[in-house]
C-alpha positions as CSV (number, residue, x, y, z in Angstrom):
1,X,-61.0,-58.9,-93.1
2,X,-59.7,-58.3,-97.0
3,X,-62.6,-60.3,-98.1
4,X,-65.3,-58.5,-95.9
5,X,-64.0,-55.4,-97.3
6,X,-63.8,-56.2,-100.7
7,X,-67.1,-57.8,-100.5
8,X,-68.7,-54.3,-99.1
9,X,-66.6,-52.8,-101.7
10,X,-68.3,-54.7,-104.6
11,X,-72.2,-54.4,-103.0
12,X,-71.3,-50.4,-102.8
13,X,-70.2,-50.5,-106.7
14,X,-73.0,-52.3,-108.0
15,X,-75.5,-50.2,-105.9
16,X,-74.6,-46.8,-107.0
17,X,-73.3,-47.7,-110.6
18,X,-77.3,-48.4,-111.0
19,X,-78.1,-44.9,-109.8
20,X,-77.4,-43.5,-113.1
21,X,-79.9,-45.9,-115.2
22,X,-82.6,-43.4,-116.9
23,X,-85.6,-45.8,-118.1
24,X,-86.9,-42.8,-119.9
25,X,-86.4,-42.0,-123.5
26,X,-84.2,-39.5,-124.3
27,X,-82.5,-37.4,-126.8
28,X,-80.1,-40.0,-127.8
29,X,-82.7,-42.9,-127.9
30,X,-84.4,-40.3,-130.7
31,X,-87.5,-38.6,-128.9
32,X,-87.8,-36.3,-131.0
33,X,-88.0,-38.2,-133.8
34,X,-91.1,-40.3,-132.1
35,X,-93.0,-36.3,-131.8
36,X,-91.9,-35.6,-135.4
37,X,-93.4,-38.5,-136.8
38,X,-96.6,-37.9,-134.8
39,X,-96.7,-34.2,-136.0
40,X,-96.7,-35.2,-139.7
41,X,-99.3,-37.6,-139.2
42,X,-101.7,-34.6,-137.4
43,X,-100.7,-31.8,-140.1
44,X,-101.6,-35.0,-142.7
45,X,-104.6,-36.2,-141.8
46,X,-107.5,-34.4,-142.5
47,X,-105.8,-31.9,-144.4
48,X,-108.9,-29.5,-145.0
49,X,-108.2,-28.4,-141.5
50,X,-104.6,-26.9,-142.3
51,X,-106.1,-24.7,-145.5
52,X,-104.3,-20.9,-145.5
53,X,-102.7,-21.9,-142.1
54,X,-99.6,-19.3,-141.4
55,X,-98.3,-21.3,-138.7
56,X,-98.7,-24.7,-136.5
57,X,-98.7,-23.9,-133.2
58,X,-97.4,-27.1,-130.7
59,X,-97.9,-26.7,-127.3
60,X,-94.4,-28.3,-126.0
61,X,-95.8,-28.4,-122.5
62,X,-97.9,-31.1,-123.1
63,X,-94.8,-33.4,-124.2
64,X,-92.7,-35.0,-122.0
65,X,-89.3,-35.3,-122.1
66,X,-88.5,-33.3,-124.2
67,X,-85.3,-30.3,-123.7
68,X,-84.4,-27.2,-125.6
69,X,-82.6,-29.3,-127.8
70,X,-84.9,-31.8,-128.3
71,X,-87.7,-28.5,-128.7
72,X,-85.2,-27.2,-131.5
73,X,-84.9,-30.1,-133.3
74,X,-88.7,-30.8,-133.9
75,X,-89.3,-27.1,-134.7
76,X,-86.4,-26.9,-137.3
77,X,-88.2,-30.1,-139.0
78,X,-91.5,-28.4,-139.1
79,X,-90.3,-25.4,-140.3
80,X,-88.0,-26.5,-143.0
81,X,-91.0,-28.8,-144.1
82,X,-94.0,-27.0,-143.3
83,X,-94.6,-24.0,-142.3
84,X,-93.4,-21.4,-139.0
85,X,-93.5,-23.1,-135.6
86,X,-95.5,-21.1,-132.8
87,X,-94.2,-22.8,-128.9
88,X,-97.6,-22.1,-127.9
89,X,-100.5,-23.3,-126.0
90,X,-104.4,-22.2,-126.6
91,X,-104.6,-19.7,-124.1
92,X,-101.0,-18.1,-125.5
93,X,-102.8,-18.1,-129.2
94,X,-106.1,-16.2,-127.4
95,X,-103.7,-13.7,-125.7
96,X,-101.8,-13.6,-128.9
97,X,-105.3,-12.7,-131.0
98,X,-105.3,-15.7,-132.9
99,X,-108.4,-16.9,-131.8
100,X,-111.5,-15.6,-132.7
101,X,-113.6,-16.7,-129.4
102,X,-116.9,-16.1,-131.2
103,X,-116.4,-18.7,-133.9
104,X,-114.0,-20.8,-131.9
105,X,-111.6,-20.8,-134.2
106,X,-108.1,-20.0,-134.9
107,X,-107.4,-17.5,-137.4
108,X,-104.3,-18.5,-139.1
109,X,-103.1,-22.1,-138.1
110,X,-103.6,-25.1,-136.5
111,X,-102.4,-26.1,-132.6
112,X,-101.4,-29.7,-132.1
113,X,-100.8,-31.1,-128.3
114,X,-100.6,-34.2,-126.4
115,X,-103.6,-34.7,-124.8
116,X,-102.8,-37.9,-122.6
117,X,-99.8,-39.6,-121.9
118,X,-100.4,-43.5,-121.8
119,X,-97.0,-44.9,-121.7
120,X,-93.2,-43.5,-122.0
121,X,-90.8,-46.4,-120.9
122,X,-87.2,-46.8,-122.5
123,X,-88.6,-49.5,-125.1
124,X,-92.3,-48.0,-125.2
125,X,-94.2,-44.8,-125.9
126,X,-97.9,-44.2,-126.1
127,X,-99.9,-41.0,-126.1
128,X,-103.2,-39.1,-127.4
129,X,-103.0,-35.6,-129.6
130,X,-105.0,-33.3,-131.3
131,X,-105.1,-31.3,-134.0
132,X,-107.2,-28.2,-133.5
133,X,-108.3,-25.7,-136.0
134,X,-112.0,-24.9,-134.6
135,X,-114.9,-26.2,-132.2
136,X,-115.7,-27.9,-135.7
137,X,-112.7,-28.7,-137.3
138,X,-110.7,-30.5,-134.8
139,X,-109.2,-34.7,-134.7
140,X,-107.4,-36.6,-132.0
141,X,-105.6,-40.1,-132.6
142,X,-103.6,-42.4,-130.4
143,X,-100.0,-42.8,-131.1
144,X,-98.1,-46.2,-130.4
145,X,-94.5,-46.6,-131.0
146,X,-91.9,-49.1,-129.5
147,X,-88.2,-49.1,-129.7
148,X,-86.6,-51.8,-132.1
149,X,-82.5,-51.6,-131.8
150,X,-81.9,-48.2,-131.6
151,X,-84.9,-47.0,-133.5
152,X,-88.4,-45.8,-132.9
153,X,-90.9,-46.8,-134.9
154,X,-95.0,-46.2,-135.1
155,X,-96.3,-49.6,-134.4
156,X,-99.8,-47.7,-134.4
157,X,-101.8,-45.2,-134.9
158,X,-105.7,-44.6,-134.2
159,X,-108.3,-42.2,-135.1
160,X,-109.9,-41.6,-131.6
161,X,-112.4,-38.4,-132.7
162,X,-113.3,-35.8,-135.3
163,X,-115.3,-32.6,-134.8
């Protein structure tokens, strides 16, 4: 009867100590190091489009994931090497005034978002943004990264459009 029980014991042990496996990224697998890197890569390509910008705009619910913490820590980035963070989506910037609807543009910055989610594993991430500064003046590239130790790294990167 020992056995039998110890047996059950074991089965119960291993069965819930998997409960707590997350096969997410997270904030201590450096998430928001993968969005910070993919930011920088939007504000630096086609440049033209971020000319007398006041602010970059990033609509944080488009990326998944992410916390308050992680949230601060990609902001602090962007502003200590940019330029003012707006947590913002397009319609916010409309009801904000910062888009003229008439020219389709935004007045003084640029708004970068995930557009499509293609892949977020624990080893794995892959998504589409954009970089929006009018109906004209607007790019969206696909984003690879994979997980090698305990860093991410971009393993590519894709020009999919440009308005």
């Amino acid at each position: 009867m020992k056995k039998i029980l110890i047996v059950i014991f074991i089965v119960a042990l291993l069965m819930f100590s998997g409960c707590g496996i997350n096969n997410s990224p997270g904030e201590e697998d450096g998430l928001a190091n993968v969005y910070i890197q993919a930011i920088e890569w939007l504000i630096e390509e086609d440049e033209g489009l971020n000319s007398d910008i006041d602010y970059i705009a990033i609509d944080f619910d488009t990326f998944e994931g992410i916390d308050e913490k992680i949230k601060k820590e990609i902001i602090d980035y962007i502003e200590e090497n940019y330029t003012e963070v707006k947590d913002a989506s397009l319609d916010e910037l409309k009801e904000q005034g910062e888009f003229d609807e008439e020219k389709l543009v935004l007045k003084n910055g640029i708004l970068i978002s995930i557009d499509k989610m293609n892949k977020f594993s624990s080893n794995k991430i892959s998504f589409e943004a954009s970089k929006y500064r009018s109906g004209l003046g607007a790019i969206g590239i696909k984003f690879e990264f994979k997980k090698s130790g305990t860093e991410w790294k971009m393993i590519k990167n894709k020009m999919l459009w440009i308005s």
